[in-house]
SEFI-88035 format. One record per residue: residue in three letters; x, y, z of N, C-alpha, C in turn. Coordinates in steps of 0.1 Angstrom, whole numbers, padded with zeros to 4 digits, always signed. Layout:
N
ALAXYZXYZXYZ...
% end
This chain:
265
UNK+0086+0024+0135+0072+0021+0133+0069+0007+0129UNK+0076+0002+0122+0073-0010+0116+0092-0020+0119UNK+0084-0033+0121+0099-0041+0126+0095-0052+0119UNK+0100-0057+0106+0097-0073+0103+0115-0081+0108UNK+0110-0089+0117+0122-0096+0121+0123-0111+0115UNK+0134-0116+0105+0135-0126+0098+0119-0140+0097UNK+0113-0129+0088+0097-0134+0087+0108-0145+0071UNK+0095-0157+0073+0093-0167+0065+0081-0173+0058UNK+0079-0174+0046+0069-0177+0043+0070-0187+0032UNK+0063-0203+0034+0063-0210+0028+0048-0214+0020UNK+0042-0218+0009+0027-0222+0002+0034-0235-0001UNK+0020-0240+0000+0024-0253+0000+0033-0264+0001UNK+0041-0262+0010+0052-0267+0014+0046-0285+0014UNK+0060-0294+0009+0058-0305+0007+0052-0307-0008UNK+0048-0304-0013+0040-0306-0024+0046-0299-0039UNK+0046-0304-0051+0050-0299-0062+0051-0286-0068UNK+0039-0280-0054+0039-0264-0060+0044-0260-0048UNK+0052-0263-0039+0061-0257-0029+0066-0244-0036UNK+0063-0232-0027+0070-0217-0032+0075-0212-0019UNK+0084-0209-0021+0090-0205-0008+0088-0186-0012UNK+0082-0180-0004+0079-0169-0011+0083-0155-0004UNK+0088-0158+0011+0098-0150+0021+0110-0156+0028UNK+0122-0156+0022+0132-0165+0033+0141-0154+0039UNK+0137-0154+0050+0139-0151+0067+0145-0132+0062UNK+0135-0127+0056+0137-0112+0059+0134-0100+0066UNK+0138-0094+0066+0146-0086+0078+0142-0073+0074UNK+0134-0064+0078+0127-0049+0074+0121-0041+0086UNK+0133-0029+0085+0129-0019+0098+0122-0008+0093UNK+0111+0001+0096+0107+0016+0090+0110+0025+0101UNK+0115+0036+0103+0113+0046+0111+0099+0052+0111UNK+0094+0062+0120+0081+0065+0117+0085+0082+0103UNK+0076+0075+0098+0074+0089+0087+0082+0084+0076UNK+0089+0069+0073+0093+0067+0062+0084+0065+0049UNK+0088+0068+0040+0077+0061+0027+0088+0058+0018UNK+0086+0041+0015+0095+0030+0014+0082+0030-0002UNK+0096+0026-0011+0087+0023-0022+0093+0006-0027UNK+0086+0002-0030+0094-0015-0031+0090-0020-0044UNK+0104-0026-0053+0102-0035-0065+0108-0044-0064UNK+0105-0052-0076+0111-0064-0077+0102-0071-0087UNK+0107-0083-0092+0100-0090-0108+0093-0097-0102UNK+0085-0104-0111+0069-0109-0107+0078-0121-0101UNK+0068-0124-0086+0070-0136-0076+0083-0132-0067UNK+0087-0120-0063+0101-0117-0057+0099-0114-0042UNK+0081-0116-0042+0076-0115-0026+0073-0104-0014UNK+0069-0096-0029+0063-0083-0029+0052-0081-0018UNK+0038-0085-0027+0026-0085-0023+0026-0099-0006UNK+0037-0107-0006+0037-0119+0005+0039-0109+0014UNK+0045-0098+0014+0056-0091+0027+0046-0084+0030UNK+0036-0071+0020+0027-0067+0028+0017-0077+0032UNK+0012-0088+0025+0001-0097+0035+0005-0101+0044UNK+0017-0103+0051+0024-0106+0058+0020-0096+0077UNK+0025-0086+0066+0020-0076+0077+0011-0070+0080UNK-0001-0073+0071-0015-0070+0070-0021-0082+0079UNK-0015-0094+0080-0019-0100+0085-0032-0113+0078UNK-0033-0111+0067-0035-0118+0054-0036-0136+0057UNK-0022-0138+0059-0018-0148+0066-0010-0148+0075UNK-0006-0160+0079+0005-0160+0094+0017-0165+0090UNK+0030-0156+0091+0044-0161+0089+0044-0176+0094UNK+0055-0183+0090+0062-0194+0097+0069-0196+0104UNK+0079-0184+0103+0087-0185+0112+0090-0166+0112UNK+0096-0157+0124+0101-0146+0125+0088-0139+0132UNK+0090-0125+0133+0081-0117+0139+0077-0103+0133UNK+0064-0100+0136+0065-0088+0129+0057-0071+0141UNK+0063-0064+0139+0059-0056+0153+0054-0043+0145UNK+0043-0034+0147+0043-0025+0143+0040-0012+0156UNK+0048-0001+0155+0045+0006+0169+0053+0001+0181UNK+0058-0008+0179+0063-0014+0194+0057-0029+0196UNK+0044-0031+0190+0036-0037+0192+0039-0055+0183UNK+0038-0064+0191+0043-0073+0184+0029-0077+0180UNK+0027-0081+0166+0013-0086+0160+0011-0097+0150UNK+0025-0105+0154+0028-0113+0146+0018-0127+0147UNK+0004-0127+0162-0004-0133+0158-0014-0133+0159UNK-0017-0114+0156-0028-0111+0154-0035-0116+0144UNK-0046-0115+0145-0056-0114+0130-0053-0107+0121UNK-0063-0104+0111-0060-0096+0098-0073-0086+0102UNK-0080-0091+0108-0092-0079+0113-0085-0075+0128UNK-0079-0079+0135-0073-0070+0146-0064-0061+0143UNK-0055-0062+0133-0046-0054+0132-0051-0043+0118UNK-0064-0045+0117-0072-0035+0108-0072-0021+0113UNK-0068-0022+0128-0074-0012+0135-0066-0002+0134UNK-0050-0003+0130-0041+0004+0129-0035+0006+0117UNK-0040-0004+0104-0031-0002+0093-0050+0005+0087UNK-0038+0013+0074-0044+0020+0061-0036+0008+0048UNK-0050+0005+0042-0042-0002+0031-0053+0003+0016UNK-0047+0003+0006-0052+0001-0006-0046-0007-0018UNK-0057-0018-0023-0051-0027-0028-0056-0021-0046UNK-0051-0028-0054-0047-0026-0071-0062-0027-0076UNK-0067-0032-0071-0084-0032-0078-0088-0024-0073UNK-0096-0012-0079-0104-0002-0072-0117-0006-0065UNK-0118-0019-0068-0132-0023-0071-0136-0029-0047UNK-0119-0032-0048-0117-0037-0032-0116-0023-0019UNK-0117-0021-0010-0116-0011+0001-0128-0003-0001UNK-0138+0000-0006-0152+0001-0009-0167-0008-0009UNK-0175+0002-0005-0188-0007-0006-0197-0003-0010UNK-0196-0008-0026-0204+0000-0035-0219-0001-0036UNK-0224-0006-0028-0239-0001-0028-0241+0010-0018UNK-0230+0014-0012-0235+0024-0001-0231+0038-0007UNK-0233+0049-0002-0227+0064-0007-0214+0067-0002UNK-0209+0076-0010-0196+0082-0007-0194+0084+0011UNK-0205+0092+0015-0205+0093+0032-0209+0083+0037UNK-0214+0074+0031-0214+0060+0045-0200+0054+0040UNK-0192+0057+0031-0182+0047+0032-0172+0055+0039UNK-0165+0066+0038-0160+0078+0049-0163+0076+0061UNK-0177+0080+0066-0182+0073+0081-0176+0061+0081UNK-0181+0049+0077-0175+0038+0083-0159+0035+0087UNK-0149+0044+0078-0135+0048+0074-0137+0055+0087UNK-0144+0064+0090-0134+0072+0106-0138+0066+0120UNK-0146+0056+0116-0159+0044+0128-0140+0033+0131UNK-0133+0034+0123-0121+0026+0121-0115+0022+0137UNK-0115+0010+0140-0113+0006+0155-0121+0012+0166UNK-0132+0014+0164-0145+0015+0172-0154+0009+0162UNK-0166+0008+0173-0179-0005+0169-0179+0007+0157UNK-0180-0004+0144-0184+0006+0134-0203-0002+0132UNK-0207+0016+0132-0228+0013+0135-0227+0028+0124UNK-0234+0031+0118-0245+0045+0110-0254+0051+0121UNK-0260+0039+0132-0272+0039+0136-0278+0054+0143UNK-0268+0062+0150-0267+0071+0149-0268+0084+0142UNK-0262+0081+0129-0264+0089+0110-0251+0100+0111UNK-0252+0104+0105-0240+0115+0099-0242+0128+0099UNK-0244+0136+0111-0239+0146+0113-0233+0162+0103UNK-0239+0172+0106-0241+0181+0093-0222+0182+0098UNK-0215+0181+0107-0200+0188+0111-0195+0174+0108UNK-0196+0163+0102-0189+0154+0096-0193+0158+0081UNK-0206+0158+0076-0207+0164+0061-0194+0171+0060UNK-0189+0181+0066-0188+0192+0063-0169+0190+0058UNK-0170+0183+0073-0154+0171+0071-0153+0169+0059UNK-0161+0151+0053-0164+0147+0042-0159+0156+0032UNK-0168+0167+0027-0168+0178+0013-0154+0187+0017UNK-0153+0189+0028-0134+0195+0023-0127+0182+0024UNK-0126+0173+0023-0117+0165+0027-0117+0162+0007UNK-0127+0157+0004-0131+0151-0009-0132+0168-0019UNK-0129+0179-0015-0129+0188-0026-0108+0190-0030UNK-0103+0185-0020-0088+0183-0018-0083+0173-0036UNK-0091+0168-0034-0088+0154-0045-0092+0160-0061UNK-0101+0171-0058-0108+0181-0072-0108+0169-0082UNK-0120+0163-0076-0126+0151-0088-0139+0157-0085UNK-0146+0160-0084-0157+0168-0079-0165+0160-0068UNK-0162+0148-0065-0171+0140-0058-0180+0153-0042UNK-0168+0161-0041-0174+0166-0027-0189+0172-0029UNK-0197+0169-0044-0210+0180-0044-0219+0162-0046UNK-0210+0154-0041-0222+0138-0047-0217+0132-0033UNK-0216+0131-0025-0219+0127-0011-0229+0115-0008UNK-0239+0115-0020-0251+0103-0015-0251+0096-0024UNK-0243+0095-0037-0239+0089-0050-0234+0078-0038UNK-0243+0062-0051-0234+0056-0043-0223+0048-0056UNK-0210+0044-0045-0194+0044-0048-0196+0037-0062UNK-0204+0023-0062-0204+0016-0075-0202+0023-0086UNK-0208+0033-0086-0212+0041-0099-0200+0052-0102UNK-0193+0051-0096-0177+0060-0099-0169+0056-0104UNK-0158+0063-0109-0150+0054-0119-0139+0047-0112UNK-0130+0037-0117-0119+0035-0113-0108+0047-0107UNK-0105+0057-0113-0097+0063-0101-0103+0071-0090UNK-0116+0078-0093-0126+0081-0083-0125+0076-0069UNK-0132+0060-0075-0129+0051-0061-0115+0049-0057UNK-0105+0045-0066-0094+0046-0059-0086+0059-0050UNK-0093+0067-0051-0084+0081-0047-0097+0081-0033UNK-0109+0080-0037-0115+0074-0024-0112+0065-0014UNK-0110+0055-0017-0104+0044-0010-0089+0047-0004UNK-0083+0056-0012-0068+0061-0003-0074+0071+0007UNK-0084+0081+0003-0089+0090+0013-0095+0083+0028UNK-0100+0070+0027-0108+0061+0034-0096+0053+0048UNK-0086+0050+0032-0075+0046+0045-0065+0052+0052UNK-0069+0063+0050-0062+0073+0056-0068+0089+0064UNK-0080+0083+0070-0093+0093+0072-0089+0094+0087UNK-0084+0084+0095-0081+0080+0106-0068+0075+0108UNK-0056+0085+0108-0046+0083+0105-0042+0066+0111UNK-0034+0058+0103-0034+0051+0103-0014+0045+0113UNK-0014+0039+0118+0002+0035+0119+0012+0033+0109UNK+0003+0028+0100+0014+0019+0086+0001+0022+0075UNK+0005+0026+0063-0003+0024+0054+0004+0015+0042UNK-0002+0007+0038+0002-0002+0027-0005-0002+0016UNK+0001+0002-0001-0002+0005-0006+0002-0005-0021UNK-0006-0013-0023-0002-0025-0033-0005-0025-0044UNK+0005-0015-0054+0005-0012-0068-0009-0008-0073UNK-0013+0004-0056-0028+0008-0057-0030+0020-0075UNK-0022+0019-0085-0020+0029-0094-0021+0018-0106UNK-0015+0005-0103-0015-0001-0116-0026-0005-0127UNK-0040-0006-0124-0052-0009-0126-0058+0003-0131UNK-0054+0012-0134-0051+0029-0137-0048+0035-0151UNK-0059+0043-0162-0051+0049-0170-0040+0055-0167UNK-0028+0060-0176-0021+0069-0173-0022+0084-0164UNK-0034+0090-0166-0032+0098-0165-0044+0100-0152UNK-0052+0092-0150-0054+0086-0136-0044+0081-0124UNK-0038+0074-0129-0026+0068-0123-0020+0079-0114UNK-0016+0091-0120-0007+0107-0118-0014+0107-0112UNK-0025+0113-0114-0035+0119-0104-0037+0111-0087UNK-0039+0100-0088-0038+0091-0075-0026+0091-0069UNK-0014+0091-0075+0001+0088-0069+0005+0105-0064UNK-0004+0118-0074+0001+0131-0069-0007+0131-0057UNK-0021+0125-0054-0027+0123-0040-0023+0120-0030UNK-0017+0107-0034-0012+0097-0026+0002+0103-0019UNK+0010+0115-0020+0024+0122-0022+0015+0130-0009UNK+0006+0139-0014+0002+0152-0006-0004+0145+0008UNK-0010+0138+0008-0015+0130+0016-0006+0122+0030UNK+0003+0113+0018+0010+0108+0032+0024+0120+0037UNK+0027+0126+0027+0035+0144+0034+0030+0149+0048UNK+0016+0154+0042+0006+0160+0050+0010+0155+0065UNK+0004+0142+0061-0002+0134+0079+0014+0127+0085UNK+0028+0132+0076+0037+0116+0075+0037+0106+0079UNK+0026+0098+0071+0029+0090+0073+0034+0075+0071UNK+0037+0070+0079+0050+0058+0072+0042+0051+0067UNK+0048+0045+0054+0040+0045+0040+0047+0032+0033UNK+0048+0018+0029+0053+0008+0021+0044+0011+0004UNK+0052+0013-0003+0045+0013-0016+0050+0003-0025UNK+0046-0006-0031+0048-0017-0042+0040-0012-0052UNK+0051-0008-0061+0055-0003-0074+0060-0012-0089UNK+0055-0011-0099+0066-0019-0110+0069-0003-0120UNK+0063+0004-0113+0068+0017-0122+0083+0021-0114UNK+0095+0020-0123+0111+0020-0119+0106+0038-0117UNK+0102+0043-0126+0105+0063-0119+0099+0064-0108UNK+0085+0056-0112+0084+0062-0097+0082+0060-0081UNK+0092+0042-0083+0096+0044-0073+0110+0052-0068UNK+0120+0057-0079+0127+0070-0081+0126+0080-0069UNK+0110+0084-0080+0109+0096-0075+0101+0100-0062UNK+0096+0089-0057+0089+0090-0046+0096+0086-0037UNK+0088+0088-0021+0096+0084-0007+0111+0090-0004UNK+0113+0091+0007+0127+0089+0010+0137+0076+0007UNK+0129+0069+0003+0135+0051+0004+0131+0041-0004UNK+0138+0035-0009+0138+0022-0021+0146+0011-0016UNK+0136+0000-0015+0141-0013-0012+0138-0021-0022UNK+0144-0035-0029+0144-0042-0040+0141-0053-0037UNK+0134-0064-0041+0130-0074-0035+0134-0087-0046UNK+0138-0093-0042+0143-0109-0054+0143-0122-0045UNK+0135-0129-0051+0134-0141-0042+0131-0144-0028UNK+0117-0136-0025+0115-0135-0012+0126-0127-0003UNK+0137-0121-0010+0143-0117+0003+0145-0103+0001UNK+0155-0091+0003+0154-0076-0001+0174-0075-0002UNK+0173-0073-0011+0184-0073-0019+0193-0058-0022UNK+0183-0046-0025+0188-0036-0019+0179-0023-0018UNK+0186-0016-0007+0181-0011+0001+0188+0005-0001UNK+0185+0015-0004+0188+0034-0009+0179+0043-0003UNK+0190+0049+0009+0178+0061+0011+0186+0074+0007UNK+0178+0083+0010+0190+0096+0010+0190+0101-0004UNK+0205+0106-0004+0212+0114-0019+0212+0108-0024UNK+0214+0094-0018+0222+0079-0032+0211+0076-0037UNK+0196+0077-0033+0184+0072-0042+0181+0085-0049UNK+0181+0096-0046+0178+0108-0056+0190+0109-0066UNK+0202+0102-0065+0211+0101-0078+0204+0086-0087UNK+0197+0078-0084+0190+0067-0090+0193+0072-0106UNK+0193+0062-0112+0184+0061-0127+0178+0050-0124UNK+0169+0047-0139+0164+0035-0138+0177+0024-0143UNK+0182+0027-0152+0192+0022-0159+0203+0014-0146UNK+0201+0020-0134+0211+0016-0123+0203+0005-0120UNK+0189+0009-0116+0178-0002-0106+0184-0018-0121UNK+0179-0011-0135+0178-0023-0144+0192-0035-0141UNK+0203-0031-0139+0215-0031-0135+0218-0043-0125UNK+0206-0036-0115+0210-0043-0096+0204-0054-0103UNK+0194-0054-0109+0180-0060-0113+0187-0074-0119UNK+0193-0070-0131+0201-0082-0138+0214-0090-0129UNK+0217-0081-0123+0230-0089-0110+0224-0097-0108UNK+0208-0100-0098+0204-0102-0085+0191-0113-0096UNK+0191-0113-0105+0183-0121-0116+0187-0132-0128UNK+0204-0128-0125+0216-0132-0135+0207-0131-0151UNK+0199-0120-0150+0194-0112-0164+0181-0121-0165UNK+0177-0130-0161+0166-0133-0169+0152-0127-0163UNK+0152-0117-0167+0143-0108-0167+0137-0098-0177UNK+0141-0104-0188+0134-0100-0203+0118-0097-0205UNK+0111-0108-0201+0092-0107-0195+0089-0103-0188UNK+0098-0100-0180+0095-0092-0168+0084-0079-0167UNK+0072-0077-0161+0068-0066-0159+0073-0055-0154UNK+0083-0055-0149+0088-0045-0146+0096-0037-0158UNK+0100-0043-0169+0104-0039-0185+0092-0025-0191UNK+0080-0028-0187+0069-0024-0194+0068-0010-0188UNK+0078-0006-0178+0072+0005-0171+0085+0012-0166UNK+0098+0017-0176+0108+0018-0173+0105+0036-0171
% end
């Protein structure tokens, strides 16, 4: 479903703040994978999904999703087929409008998205089971508009949104971290039923070590722009964290003491 072929990515190249922030890597997904991805702050995490979001444009390599090479597409063409939710709740929403105009416009997803038409008592109906699934109660506030909800509300919204219209690839960018605790659960046990449900192949960027553990079939590690290692199967369900801390210090030669990833073992 997903093919990154030795993608590169250089910022400001030539200049003092030159960061080299992808060098030439290399990422296949089968369809139905759900890939969970760490690595310590700057290791080229969030570059690999913009990458494929189409954010910006690699430098050099290719990137295919479906078959489909999109390596120079837009970021609004290739909207048509990814599901994404980014770390602020506050983003993939539009909070002056209601819970159902943001839904409608979410299944309007690669067709002219218009209201002009209006919403339908057999889409309501969609909407309120779809949103009583999540048991935040939103499915009895439908004309509430989104601004006024809380942080994981919207965000468990916003995962409902990107994934209303099943999507090819969903990308999900430490959509939990901006999250009380026990919010957090709640969005990531969504985020579980959800992409199960539809399977669908799923990149998750995590600095929580359990739970990229405990989720997905698959854990890839990311250090220095490049992906360093890679567990699917029995050998990631024998994981500790203590192993990941381990790869972590090899592939860091330890200096990783500040590291955010420490804060969430």
């Amino acid at each position: 479903m997903l093919e990154v072929i030795n993608i590169s990515k250089t910022f400001n190249p030539g200049t003092v703040n030159e960061k080299k922030a992808l060098r030439g890597l290399n990422l296949t997904l089968a369809d139905g994978d759900f890939v969970t991805v760490i690595g310590g702050n700057g290791a080229g995490k969030s570059t690999l999904l913009n990458a494929i979001a189409g954010t910006w444009r690699v430098d050099e390599g290719k990137i295919l999703i479906d078959g489909r090479d999109v390596t120079m597409l837009s970021e609004h063409k290739r909207a048509a087929f990814l599901g994404r939710v980014f770390q602020d709740p506050m983003n993939g929403t539009a909070a002056t409008m209601g819970i159902e105009e943001n839904l409608a416009l979410a299944l309007r997803r690669g067709h002219r998205r218009t209201l002009k038409s209006g919403i339908v008592n057999s889409e309501r109906k969609l909407y309120r089971d779809l949103l009583a699934k999540l048991n935040l109660g939103l499915e009895n506030r439908l004309t509430s508009k989104v601004g006024l909800l809380s942080g994981g509300q919207r965000q468990a919204l916003t995962l409902l949104m990107a994934t209303l219209e099943k999507p090819k690839l969903l990308l999900l960018d430490e959509h939990t971290a901006a999250l009380d605790p026990k919010t957090a659960a709640k969005v990531l046990e969504t985020t579980e039923t959800i992409v199960n449900q539809d399977r669908l192949t799923t990149l998750m960027i995590t600095h929580n070590m359990r739970d990229a553990i405990h989720i997905g079939n698959r854990l890839i590690m990311m250090n220095d722009g490049q992906i360093i290692y890679d567990v699917s199967g029995e050998e990631k369900k024998k994981l500790t964290v203590e192993d990941l801390l381990h790869k972590f210090a090899e592939a860091s030669g330890g200096s990783f003491a500040n590291d955010r990833m420490m804060l969430t073992k």
